[in-house]
C-alpha positions as CSV (number, residue, x, y, z in Angstrom):
1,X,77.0,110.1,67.1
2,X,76.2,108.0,69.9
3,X,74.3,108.6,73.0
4,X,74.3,107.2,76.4
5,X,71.7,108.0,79.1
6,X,71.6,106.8,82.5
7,X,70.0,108.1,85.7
8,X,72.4,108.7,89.2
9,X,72.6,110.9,91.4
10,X,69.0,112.4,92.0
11,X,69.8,113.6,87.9
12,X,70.2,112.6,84.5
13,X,73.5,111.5,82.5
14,X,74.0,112.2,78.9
15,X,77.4,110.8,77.4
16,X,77.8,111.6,73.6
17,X,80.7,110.1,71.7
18,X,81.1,110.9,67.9
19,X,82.9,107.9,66.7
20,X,80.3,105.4,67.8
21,X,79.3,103.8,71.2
22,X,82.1,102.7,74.0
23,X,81.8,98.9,75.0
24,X,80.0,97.8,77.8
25,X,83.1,97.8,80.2
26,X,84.1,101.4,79.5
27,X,80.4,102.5,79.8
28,X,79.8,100.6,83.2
29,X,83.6,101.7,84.3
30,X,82.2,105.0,84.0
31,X,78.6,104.4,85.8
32,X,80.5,102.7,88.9
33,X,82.2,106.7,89.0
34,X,78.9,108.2,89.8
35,X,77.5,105.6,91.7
36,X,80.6,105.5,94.3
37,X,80.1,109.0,95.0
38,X,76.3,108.4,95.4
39,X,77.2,105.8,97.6
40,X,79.4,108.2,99.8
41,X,77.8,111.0,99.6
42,X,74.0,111.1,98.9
43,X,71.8,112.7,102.0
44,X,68.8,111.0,100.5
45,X,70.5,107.3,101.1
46,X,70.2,107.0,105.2
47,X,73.4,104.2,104.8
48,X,76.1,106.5,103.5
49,X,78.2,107.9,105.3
50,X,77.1,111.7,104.9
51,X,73.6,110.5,106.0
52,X,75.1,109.0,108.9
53,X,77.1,112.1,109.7
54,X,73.6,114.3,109.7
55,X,71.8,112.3,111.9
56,X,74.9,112.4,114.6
57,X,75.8,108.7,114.6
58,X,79.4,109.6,112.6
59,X,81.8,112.7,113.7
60,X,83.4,114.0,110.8
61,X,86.5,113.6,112.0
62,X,86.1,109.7,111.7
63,X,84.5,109.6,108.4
64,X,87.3,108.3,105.6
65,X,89.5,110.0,104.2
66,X,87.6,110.7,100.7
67,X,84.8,112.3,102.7
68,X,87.4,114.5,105.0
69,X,89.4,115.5,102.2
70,X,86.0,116.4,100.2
71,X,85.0,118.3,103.2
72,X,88.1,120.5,103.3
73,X,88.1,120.9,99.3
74,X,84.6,122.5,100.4
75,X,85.4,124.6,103.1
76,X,88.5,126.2,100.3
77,X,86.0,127.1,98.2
78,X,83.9,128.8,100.8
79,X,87.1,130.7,102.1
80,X,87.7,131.4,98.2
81,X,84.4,133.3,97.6
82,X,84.2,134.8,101.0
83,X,81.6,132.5,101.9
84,X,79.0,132.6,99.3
85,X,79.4,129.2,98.6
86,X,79.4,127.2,101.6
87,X,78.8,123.3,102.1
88,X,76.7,123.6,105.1
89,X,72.8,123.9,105.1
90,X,71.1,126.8,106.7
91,X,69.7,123.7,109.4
92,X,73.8,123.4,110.0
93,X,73.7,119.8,108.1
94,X,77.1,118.8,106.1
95,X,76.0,119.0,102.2
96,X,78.2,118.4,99.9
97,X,76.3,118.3,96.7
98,X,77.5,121.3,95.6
99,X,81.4,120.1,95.0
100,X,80.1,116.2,94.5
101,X,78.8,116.4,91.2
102,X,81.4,118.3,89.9
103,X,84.0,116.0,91.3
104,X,82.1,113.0,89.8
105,X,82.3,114.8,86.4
106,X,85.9,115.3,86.8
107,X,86.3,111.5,87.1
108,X,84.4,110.7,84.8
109,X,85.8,112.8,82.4
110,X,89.3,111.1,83.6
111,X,88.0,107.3,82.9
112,X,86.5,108.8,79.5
113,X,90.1,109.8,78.3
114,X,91.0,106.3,78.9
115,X,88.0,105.3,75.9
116,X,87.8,108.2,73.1
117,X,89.8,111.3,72.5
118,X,86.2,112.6,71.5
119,X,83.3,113.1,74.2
120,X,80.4,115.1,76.1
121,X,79.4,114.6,79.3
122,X,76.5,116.5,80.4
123,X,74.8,116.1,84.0
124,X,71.7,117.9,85.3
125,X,72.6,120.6,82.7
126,X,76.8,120.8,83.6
127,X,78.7,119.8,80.6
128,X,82.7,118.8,80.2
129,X,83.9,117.7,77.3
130,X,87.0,117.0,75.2
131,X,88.1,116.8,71.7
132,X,85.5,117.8,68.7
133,X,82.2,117.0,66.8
134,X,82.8,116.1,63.4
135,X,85.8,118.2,63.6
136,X,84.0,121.2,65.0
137,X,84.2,122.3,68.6
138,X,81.8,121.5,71.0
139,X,78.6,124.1,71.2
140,X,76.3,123.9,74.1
141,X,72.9,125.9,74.2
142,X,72.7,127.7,77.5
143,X,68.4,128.2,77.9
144,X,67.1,131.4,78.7
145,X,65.5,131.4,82.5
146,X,62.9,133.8,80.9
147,X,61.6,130.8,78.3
148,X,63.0,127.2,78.4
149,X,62.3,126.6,75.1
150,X,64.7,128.9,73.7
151,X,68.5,129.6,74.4
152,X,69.5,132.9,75.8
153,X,72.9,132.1,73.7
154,X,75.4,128.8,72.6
155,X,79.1,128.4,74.3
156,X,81.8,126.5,72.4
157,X,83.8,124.5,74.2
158,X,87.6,125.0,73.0
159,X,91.4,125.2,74.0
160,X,91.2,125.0,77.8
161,X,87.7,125.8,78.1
162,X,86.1,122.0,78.7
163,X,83.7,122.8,81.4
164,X,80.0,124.9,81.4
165,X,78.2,125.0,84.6
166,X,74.7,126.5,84.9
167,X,73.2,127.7,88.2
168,X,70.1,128.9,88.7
169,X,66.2,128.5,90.1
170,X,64.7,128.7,86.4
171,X,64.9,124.7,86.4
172,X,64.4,123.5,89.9
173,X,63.4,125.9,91.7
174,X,64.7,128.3,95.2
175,X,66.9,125.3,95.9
176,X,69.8,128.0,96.6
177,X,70.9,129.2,99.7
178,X,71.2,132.3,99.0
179,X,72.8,135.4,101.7
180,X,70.3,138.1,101.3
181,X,67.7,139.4,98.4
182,X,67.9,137.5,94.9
183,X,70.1,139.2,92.5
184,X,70.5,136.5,89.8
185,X,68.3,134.3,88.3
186,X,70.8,132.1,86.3
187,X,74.5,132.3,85.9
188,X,76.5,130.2,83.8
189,X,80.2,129.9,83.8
190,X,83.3,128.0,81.7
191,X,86.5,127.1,82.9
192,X,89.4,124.7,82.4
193,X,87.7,122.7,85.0
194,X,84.1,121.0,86.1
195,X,84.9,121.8,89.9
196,X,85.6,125.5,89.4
197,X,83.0,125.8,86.9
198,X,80.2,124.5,89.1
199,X,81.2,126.5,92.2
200,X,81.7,129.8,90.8
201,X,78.4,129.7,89.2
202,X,76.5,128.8,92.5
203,X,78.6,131.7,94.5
204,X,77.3,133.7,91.9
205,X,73.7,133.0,92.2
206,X,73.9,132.8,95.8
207,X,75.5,136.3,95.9
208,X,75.3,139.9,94.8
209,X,76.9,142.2,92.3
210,X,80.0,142.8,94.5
211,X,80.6,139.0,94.7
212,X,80.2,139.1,90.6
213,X,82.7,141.5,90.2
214,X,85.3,139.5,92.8
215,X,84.6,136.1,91.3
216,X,85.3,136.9,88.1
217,X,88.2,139.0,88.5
218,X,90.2,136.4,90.8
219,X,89.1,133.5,88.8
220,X,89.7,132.3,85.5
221,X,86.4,131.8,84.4
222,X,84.1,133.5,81.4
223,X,80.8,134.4,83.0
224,X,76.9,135.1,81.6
225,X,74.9,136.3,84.2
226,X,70.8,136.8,84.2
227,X,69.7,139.2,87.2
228,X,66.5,139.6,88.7
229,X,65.2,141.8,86.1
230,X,66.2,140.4,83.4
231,X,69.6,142.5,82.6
232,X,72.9,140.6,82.0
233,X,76.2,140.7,82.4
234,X,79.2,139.0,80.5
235,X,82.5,139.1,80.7
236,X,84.7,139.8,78.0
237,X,85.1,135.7,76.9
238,X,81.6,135.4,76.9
239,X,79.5,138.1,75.9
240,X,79.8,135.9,72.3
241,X,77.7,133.6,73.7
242,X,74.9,136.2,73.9
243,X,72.1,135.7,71.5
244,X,69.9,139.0,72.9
């Protein structure tokens, strides 16, 4: 097994390939992913064009077409969970993050097909893979928000289901802008894809019980959710996961 690290994005990047390390061109190929969308799209860089955009010195409507067309993939997603995930700050400021990662995984994950038909790619605790472990399906620990030293339960990553995406403050903190009184602590979802995986599972956490229920009936998505105190709920696919 072979493990590549590299910090981007404010985060840490683990890539895990079982049949040995990819060559320097493949591994930098895949780098130059995360830093392009770093590039376009970090708040905390005052030249891209996202930073320029908050401070007023670029209208939306003339930024290129990757950061329009991200915009709008945003504002679907807010219109698809009735607004519990949104990509503006509470200050009104255009932040992205919460689709950019994702799509950067997606990438990613497309240049990495290109290199192994095995692979993990895990970023600031969101995993997609493909393929297998020594012939066995991927298993990722998913901690428990109560005690991160211990795992609340392990996902396997299998068929369709390539991408785990945990939300939550148990890591970092109230960084969640959340629309009324904390109902979840953590939430962690699968699905076919990064981008659906990583937005469902901050709607969640940024919502309520009703927006549980909704999410996770119009969505193909398996679901692990820790509320305030310290209940869960599963759904069907992933009450397996469970380890209490």
């Amino acid at each position: 097994m072979s493990v590549h690290v590299f910090d981007t994005m404010g985060t840490v990047v683990s890539l895990r390939t079982p049949a040995g390390p990819l060559d320097d061109a493949a591994l930098e190929s895949i780098e130059d992913v995360f830093r392009s969308f770093d590039r376009r799209f970090s708040l905390y860089d005052e030249r891209s064009p996202l930073s320029r955009i908050a401070r007023g010195d670029l209208a939306l409507t003339a930024a290129d077409a990757v950061v329009r067309e991200t915009y709008a993939l945003a504002l679907d997603w807010r219109t698809r969970t009735d607004g519990a995930f949104t990509p503006h700050r509470p200050d009104g400021v255009v932040d992205l993050s919460g689709v950019v990662k994702a799509l950067a995984m997606h990438d990613a994950g497309t240049e990495l097909d290109r290199h192994s038909p095995d692979w993990l790619l895990t970023v600031g605790g969101d995993v997609l893979g493909r393929g297998s472990t020594d012939g066995s399906a991927w298993r990722v620990g998913v901690v428990d928000p109560d005690a991160r030293d211990r795992l609340l339960g392990t996902a396997t990553l299998s068929g369709t289901r390539r991408a785990l995406a945990t939300s939550g403050v148990a890591e970092r903190g109230q960084h969640i802008w959340r629309r009324g009184p904390e109902t979840f602590v953590q939430v962690t979802v699968a699905a076919d894809d990064v981008v659906t995986a990583d937005v469902i599972a901050t709607a969640i956490t940024a919502g309520d019980l009703e927006d549980l229920d909704r999410l996770t009936a119009s969505a193909d998505v398996d679901v692990v959710a820790v509320l305030a105190d310290g209940t869960l709920r599963a759904t069907p696919g992933a009450r397996a996961w469970v380890g209490r």
